[in-house]
N, C-alpha and C positions, 0 to 999 in steps of 0.2 A: 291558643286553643280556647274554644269558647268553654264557659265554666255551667256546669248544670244549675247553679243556685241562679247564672243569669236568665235560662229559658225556661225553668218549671214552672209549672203553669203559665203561663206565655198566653195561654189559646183559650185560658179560663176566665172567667166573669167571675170571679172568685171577692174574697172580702178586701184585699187590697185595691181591685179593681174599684168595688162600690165605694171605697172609704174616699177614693180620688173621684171621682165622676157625680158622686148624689150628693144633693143638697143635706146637709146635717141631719135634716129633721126626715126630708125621706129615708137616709139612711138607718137613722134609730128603727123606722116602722115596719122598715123590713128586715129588720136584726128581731124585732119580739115578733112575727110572723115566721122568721125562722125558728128561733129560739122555745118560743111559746105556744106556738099553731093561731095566734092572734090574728084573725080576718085581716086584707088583705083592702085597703081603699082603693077605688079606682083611680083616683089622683097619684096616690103613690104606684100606682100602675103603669100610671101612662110615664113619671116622672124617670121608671127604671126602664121602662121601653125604650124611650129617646137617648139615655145613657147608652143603653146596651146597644142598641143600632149604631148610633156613632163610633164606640169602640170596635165591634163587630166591622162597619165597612171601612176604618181606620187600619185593620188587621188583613183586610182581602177580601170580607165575605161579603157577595152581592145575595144572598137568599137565605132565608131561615125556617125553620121546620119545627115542628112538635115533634119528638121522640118519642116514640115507646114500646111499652114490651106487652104485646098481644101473646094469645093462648099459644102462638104458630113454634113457643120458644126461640122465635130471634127477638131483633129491636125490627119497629117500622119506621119510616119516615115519607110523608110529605112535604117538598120542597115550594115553599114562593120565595119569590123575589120582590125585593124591599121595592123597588118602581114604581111609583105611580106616575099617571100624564099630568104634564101641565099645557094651562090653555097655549101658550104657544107653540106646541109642538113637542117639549122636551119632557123629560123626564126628572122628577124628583123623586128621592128616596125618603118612605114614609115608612113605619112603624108604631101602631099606637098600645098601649096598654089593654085594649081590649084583644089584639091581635095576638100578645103575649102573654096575656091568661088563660085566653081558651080559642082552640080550633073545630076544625069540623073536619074532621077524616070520614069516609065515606067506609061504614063498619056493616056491612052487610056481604065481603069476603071476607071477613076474619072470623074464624070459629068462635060461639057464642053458645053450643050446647044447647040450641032448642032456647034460647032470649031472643035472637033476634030471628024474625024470618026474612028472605033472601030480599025480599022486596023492601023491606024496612030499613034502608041505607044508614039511615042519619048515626051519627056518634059523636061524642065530644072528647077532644084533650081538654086536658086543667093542670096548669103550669106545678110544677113541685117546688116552689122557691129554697127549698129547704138544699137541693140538688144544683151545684152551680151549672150554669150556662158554658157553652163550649165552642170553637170552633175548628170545622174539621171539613176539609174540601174543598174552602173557599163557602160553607154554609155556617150560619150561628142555630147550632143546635140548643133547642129547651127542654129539658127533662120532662115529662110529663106524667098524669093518668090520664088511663081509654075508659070511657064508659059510654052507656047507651044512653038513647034519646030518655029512657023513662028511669034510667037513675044507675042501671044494674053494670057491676063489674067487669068488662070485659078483658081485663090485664092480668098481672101479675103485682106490679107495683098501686094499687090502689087496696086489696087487700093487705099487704105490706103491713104499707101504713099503718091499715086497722090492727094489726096484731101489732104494731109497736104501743100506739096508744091504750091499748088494751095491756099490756104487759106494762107500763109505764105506769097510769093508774093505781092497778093492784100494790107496785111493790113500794108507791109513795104511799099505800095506805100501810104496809107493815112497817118500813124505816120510821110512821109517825109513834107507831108502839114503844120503840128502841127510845125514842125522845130525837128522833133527827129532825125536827123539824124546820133546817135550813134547806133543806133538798127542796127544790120545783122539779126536780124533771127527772127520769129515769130513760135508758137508753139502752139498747143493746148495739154491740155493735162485733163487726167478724172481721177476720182476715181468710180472704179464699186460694188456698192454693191452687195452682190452674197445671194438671201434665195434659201432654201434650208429645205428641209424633213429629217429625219435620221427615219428607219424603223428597227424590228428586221430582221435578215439575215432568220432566220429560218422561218418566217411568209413569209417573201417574196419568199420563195421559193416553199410554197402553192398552191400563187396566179400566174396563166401565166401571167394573165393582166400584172402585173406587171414586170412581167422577159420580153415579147414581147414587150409590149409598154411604159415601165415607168410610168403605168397611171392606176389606178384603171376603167375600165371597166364597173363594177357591184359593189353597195353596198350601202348600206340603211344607214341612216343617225342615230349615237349613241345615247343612252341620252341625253351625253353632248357632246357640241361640243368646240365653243370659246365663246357662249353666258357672261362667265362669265368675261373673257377681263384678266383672270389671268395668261396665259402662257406668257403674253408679258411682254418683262424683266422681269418676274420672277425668281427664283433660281433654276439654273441650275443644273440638276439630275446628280447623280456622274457620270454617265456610259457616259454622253454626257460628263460633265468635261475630263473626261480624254481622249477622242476622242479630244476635241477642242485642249487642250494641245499639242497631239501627231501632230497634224495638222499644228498648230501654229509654231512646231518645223521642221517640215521638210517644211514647207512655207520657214520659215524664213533661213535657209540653201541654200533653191533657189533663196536666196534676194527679194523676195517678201515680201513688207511690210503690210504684215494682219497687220491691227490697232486694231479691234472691234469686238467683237462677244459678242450676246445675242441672249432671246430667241424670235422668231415673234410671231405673233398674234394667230395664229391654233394653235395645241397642235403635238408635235412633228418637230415643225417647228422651223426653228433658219436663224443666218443671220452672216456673215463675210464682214467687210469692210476694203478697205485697203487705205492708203496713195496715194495720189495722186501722178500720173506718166506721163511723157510723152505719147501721144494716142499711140504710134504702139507698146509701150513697156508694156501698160496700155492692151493691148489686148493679146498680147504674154504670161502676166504673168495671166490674165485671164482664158485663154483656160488652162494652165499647172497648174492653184489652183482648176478650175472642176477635173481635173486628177486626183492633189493627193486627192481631197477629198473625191472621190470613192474611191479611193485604201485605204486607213486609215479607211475609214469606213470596209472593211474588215477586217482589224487584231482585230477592238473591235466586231465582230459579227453584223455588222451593213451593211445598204446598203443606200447611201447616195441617194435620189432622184432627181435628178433637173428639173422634168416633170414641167410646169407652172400650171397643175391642176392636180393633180396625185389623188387629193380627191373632190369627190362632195360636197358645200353643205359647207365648210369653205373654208379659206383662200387662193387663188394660190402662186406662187411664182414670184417674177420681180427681174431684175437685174437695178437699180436704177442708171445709166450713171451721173454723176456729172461732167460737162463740163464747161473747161475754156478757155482763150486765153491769152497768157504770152510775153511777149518779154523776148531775152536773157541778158539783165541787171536788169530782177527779177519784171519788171510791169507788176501786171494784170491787164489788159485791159476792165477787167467789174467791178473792183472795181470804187467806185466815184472819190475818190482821195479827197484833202485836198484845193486844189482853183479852180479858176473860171476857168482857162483853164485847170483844170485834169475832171472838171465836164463836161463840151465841149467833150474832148476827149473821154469821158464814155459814154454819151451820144447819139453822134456818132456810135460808136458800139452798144448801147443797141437797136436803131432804126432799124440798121445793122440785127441784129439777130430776131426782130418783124417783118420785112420785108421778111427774108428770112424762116421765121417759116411760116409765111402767104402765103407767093409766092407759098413754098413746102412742103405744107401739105401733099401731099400725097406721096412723096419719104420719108418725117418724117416714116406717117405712114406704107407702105409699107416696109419700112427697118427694122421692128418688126413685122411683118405678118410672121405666122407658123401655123400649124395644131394647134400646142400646147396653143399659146399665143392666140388664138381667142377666148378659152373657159374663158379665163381671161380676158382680155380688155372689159370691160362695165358692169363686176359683181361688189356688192359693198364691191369693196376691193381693186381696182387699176381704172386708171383712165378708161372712156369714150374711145369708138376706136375716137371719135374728139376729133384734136389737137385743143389747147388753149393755151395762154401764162399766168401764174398767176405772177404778179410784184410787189403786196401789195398796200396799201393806197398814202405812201409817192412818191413812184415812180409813179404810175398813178398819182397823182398830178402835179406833176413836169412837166410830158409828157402834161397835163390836161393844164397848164401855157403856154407852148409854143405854143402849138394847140391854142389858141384862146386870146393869146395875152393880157395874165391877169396878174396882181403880182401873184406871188408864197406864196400860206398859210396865204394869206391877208396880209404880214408883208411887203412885199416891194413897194416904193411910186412909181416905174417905173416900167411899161413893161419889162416880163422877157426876156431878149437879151442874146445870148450867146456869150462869148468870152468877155465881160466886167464884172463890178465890180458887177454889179446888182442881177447876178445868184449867188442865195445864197450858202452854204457848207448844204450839205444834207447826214444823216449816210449813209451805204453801207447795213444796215441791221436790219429796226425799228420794221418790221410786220411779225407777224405768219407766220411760214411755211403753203404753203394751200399741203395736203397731196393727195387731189382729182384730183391736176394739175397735164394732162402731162406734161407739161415745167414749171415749175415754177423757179423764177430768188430768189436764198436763201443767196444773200450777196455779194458774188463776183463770182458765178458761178450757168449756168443754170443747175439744175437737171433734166435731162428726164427721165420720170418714166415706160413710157410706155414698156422699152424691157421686154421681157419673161427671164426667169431663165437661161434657155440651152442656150439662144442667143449668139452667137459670138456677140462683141460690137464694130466690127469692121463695119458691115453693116450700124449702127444709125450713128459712127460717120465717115463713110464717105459720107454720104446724107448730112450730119449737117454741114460740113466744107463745102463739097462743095457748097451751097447751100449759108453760111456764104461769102462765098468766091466771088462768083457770084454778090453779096446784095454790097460788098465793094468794086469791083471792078467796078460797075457802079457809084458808090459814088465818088472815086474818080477820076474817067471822064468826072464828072461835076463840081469838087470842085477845079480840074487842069484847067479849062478853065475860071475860077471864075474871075472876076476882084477884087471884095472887098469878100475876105475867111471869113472874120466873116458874113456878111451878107448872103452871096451863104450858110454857113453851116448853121443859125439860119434857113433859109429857108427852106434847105432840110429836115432837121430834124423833122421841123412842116409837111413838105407836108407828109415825110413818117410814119408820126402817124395821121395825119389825114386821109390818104388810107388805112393803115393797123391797125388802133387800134379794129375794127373787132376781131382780133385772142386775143385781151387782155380778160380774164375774172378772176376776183378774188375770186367768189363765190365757192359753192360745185358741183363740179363736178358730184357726185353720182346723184345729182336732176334730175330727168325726164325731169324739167321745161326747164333746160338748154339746153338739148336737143335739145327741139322745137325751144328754141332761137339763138340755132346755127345754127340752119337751117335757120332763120331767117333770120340771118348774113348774109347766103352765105355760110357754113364753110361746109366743105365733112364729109361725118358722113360712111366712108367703116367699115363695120363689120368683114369681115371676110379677109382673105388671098385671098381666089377668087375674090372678092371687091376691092379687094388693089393693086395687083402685078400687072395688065395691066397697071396701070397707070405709070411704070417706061418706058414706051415705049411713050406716050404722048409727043407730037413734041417739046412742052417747055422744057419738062427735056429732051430728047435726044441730045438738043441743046444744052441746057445749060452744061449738061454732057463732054459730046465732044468739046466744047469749051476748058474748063477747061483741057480734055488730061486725065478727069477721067476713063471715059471707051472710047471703039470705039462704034459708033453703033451696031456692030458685037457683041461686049461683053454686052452690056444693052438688046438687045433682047433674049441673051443667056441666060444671068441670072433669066431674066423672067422665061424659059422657064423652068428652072433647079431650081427654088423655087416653080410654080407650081407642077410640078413633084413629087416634095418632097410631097408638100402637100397631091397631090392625095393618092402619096407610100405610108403613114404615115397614113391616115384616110383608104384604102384598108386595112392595117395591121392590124389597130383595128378592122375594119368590120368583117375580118376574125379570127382573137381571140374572140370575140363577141359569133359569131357563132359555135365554136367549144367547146367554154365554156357552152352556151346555154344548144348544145346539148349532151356533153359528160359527163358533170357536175352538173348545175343549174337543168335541166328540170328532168333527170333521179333521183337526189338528194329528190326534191318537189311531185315528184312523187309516190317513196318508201316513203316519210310518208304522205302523203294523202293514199296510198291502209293499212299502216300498221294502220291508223286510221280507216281507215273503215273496217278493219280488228277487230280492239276493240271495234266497234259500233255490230259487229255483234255477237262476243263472250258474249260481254255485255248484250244483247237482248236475247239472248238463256239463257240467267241464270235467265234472272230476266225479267219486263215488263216496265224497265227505260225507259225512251222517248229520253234520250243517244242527249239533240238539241245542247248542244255545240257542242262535236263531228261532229255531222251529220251535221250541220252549216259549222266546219270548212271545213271536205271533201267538201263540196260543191264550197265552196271560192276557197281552193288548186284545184280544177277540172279546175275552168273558170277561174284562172290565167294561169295553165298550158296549157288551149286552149290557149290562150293570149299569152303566149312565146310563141308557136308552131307556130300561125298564124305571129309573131311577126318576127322569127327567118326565115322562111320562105321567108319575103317580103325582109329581111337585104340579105338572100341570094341570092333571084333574083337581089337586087340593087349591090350586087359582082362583078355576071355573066353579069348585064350592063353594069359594067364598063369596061370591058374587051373588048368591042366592038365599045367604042369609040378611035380614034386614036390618035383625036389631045388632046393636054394640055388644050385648053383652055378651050373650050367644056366638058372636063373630070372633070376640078375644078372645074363648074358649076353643076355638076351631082351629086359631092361629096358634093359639098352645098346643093343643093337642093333636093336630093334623100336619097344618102347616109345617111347624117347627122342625117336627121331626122326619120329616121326606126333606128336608132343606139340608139336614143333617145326613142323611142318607145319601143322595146323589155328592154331595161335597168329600165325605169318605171315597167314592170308588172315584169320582174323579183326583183327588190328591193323592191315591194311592196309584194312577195312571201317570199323574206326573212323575214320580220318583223311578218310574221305568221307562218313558216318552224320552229321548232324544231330545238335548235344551234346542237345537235349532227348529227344531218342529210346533215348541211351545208356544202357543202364541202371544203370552203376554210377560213380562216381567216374574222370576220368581222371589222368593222372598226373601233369598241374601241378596238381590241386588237392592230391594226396598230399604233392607235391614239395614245394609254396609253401603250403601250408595250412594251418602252422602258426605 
């Protein structure tokens, strides 16, 4: 049996690869270009191109591509082929360093927000060496960033970036205060958990809902649904086994370290988690485990879901961001540490991150706004659209101690001071996970719970760094100008838990109560994506933004405009499946058996002198639902034909909220309540214990 330590990474260009394939010296140069952001020679360019070709068609691959991740939320690729002619006829295979640093994708389809206009084609890749090389399909994929001819970001992974170096910066300037001055390099780095649906292939191909929008549409709630709490971690059905398996194996080929897999809460639902990675590698290897996890679900007859509510009525899906901060000699910077000045230092950034969670709630929350994710954020199953910090008993104490100038946990005879003996050794991890927190702090790193399933996890965590980045860079521009450091920092650290201990709460999330109390706070309670996304334009974050070198103004109103868009696109498509289902399927379906019913009410009546009142009852029901869709179907179509007429974005999200939505909600009521009285052979499409249990 072949052993997993023989084929992981297998397909990767990874550092064993280089250490055998480059010359010494080219390899050192792009070890401090990885390591250091050290420019990049074109000699050593070309010297890793001809490596990596050779490896690459030594493996299968006859083509290679630039990778990357456009506004659109998938990856894109353009494919050539390593081929060149030679004068006699044949063909040699060439790749040079120019080839593998940067390409030209033709950026005039991919949404740009008003940067590019339609006519202005030109775009460029620019290799991420930092992101190893891959191969997948018989192609040698390159990691890349998309930008425009005249400089401006058209991705997700080139902002990234800027908010790691910008978060990196700040916090080598606070660890130089502490005296660490061995640290170069600061890092964040996440573990994303990914749930996910598995459907049968054949059922799915029933339902359009599901082929148009990943999302069930229409459909009545089963018997059973997750009432009973037994699909979680429960034993895994052989048909999933051996999909997870097949999964697991061609993950781990791509050097993606899947850790975990079991089954979630809903029925047919499951979940994959992997080892923790650097964020731009942690994002890269994210987008390419959606990938293969469609395609795998193919070869078992299966079709992998990543919708965030694809079912009404149970569980949605999130992708669960587990977020750290590391220096390069292996400290995590939110662990407590083991004395008084590692507990100072922890400290320091835990205030760090409650401040910047508080300051930017609503870039938190708008960097997980979608069509998708709004049907999920504030069901009870994922957190509230308001952000909160959950920290536990012990930490809130602590925080509780310096705020008001008390011993800590009754045990110490001195006011707790930081940077002396007094501050006690406190674990990194005493209290229950709270499951209802968007942030909750779970030992040595914060979990963000709030992203949607589909999300790229590049969006949360370039708001989160940057945002972190901002919180530390004020920090220590007051802690440099300090006369007495222990003093300036016990200070600061109380002022910014006594301004921001607002965003702390440890309770249940799901509560209503909390609700009301966040409002209380102060705290923004955005529901939807049209609630959310204006606010990345808000003069604080455009500031702050553009400070940092994260976006230009130019790129932050872009992106606005180009996530409403989406949104509008996205809620339009369902509108119009809705309606086509309505009327092509559901209504003509409900309707042949009400006449074929009232068809046996009259046969029946002719034979005999039965009173035939079930029958006669139920056509009556099926009549006045069927008015119900009609009239229902109707207003969803006028609310189409509206949108069509407004021009701007902003205005259009607003209509999709408030018109759209709710006629989508409307007809879907009197239709699912059609089904639960419809005869299943008359249904026309799959209902949802066969989705649910039918695999």
């Amino acid at each position: 049996m072949e052993k997993v330590t023989d084929f992981f990474g297998s397909m990767v260009f990874d550092e064993r690869v280089m250490k055998a394939t480059l010359p010494e010296k080219v390899y050192k140069s792009l070890k401090r270009t990885i390591d250091r952001g050290t420019p990049l020679d074109i000699s050593v360019a070309n010297s890793v191109a001809a490596a990596m070709k050779d490896w690459a068609i030594e493996k299968g691959a006859t083509h290679y591509t630039h990778w990357f991740q456009p506004m659109t939320g998938v990856t894109a690729e353009k494919h050539d082929s390593f081929i060149s002619p030679a004068p006699d006829g044949r063909v040699i295979m060439e790749f040079s360093g120019k080839e593998l640093v940067k390409g030209e994708p033709d950026a005039s389809s991919f949404p740009s927000g008003g940067l590019r206009a339609t006519f202005e084609a030109r775009g460029y890749t620019a290799w991420d060496p930092t992101s190893y090389a891959f191969i997948k399909d018989g192609t040698l994929y390159i990691p890349t960033a998309f930008c425009s001819y005249t400089g401006e970001a058209l991705d997700k992974k080139v902002p990234l970036l800027r908010s790691m170096e910008a978060i990196n910066k700040q916090a080598l300037r606070v660890l130089k205060l502490f005296g660490n001055t061995k640290v170069k390099s600061v890092r964040t780095s996440v573990g994303p958990e990914q749930e996910y649906f598995l459907v049968d292939r054949e059922m799915w191909k029933k339902r359009k809902d599901l082929i148009m929008t990943g999302r069930t549409l229409f459909g009545a709630m089963p018997p059973k649904g997750q009432e009973m709490d037994d699909h979680y971690f429960g034993s895994i059905k052989p048909r999933v086994a051996e999909y997870m398996a097949d999964l697991d194996k061609e993950l781990w080929k791509l050097g993606i370290l899947a850790k975990t897999k079991h089954n979630e809460v809903a029925p047919a639902q499951h979940e994959l988690a992997p080892i923790y990675d650097t964020t731009n590698i942690a994002a890269d290897h994210n987008q390419l485990t959606m990938e293969v996890m469609q395609k795998v679900a193919l070869r078992h007859g299966l079709v992998c879901l990543l919708h965030e509510k694809p079912f009404a009525g149970v569980n949605g899906s999130g992708k669960h961001n587990n977020w750290s901060i590391s220096t390069d000699q292996g400290e995590n910077l939110l662990s407590p540490g083991e004395t008084p000045a590692e507990n100072a230092q922890f400290l320091l950034f835990l205030a760090a991150v409650i401040q910047a969670v508080d300051d930017y709630q609503d870039l938190l929350r708008l960097s997980v706004a979608t069509a998708g994710n709004d049907h999920r954020l504030g069901a009870n199953e994922a957190p509230p659209a308001v952000i909160s910090i959950f920290l536990g008993d012990e930490l809130t104490a602590v925080l509780d101690a310096i705020e008001n100038d008390t011993p800590y946990g009754g045990t110490a005879k001195e006011k707790m001071k930081l940077g002396v003996d007094v501050l006690p050794q406190f674990s990194k991890d005493t209290t229950d996970r709270n499951r209802t927190s968007p942030f909750a702090f779970t030992g040595n790193k914060f979990e963000f719970r709030m992203l949607g399933s589909s999300n790229s996890i590049s969006c949360a965590n370039i708001h989160l760094n940057a945002a972190v980045a901002e919180v530390l860079k004020n920090f220590a521009d007051e802690l440099e100008s300090a006369s007495d450091f222990n003093t300036a920092l016990h200070e600061l650290i109380k002022k910014t838990i006594k301004e921001h201990k607002r965003i702390i709460f440890n309770g249940n999330g799901y509560d209503d109560a909390w609700i009301a109390e966040a409002e209380k706070r102060g705290l923004m309670n955005l529901k939807t994506t049209a609630d959310a996304m204006p606010h990345i334009c808000d003069k604080k974050n455009v500031e702050m933004l553009t400070s940092h070198g994260i976006f230009t103004e130019a790129e932050i109103f872009s992106r606005r405009d180009i996530m409403l868009e989406n949104y509008v696109k996205t809620v339009n498509i369902e509108a119009v499946t809705m309606v086509d289902m309505a009327r092509k399927e559901i209504i003509p379906a409900v309707a042949k058996f009400a006449a074929d019913t009232a068809s046996a009410v009259s046969v029946k009546k002719s034979v005999s002198s039965a009173a035939c009142k079930y029958e006669t009852k139920l056509v009556s029901e099926l009549s006045e639902l069927i008015d119900e869709m009609d009239e229902a179907t109707t207003e969803l179509e006028s609310a189409v034909s509206g949108l069509k007429d407004i021009a701007e974005v902003m205005p259009a999200s607003e209509f999709v909220r408030d018109t759209m939505l709710p006629a989508m909600d409307k007809l879907r009521e009197a239709a699912d309540k059609a089904e639960t009285i419809t005869a299943e052979e008359y249904y026309p499409f799959p209902a949802y214990d066969k989705l649910l249990f039918g695999v």
